[in-house]
C-alpha positions in Angstrom: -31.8 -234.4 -73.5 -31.8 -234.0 -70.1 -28.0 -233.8 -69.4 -28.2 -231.4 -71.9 -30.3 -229.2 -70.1 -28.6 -229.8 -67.4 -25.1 -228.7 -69.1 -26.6 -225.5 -70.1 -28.0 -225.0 -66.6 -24.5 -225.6 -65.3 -22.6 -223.1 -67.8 -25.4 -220.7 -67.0 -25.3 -220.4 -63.5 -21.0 -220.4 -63.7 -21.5 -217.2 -65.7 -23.5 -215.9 -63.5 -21.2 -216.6 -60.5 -18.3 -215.1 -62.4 -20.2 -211.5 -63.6 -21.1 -211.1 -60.0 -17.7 -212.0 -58.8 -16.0 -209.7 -61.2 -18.9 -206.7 -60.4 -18.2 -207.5 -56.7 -14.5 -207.3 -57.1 -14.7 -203.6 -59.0 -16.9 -202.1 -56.6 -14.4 -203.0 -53.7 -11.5 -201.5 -56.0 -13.6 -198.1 -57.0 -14.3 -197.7 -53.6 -11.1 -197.8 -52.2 -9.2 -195.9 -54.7 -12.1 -192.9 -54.3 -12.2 -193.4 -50.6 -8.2 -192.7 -51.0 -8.8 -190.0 -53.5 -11.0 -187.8 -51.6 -11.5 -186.3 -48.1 -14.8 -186.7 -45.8 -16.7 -183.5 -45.1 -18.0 -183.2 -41.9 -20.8 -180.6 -41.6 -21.6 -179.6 -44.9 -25.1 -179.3 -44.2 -24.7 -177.0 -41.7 -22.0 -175.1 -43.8 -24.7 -175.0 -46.5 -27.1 -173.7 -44.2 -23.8 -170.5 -42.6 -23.4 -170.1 -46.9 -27.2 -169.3 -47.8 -27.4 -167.5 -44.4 -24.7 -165.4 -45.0 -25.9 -164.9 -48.4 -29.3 -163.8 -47.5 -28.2 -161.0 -45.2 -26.0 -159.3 -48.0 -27.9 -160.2 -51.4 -25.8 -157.3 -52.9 -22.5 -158.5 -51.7 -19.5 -160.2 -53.7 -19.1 -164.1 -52.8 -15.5 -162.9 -51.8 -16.4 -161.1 -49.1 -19.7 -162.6 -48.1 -19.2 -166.6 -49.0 -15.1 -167.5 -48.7 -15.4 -166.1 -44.7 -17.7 -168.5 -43.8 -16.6 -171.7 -45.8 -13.4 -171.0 -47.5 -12.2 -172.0 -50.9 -9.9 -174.7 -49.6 -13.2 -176.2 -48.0 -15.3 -175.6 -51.0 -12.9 -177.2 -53.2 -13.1 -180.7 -50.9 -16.9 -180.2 -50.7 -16.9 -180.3 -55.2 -14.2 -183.0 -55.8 -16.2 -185.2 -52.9 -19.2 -184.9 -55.2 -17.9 -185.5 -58.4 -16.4 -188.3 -56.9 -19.3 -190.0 -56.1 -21.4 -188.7 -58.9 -18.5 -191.1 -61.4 -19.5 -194.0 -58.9 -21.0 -195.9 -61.2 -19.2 -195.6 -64.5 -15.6 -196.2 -62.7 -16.9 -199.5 -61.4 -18.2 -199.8 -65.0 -14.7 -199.6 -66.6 -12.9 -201.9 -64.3 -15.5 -204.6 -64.9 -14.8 -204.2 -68.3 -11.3 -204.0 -68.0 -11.2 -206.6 -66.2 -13.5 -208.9 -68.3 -11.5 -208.1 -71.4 -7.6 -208.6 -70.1 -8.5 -211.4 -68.0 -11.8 -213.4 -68.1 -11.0 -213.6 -71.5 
């Protein structure tokens, strides 16, 4: 009985080892690949802050001529696919567990 238990033990904490090796190893991938993916931001509080200012001194105004002078669409555009980047954070590292769970753990 007991080196039964102690079997199960065993198995049990080898699983364990292996869903935290394969969730370790995904989160390194995900990371990398959106660190590649996407370009760092510097200042976009303070551009948030020169965007609602600029927007507060001409309420009436289009975003053409009161937004895109102070930020730019280019910048804009860098500042949205950032944050859906890390917004999927979660659910990429998800998928290559599983991937790799189901191709090669298997």
């Amino acid at each position: 009985m007991s080196r039964k238990s102690q079997l199960i033990d065993g198995l049990v904490d080898l699983l364990i080892d292996v869903v935290h090796r394969i969730g370790t190893k995904s989160r390194r991938e995900v990371i990398g690949t959106i660190a590649a993916d996407i370009e760092k931001v510097n200042g976009k509080e303070r551009l948030l802050v020169d965007i609602a200012t600029a927007a507060i001194m001409t309420p009436n105004g289009r975003v053409s001529d009161v937004i895109f002078p102070v930020a730019g669409a280019a910048k804009l555009k860098v500042i949205i696919d950032e944050h859906r980047a890390k917004g999927t954070l979660d659910a990429r590292i998800q998928m290559v567990t599983r991937g790799s769970w189901a191709s090669y753990y298997r």
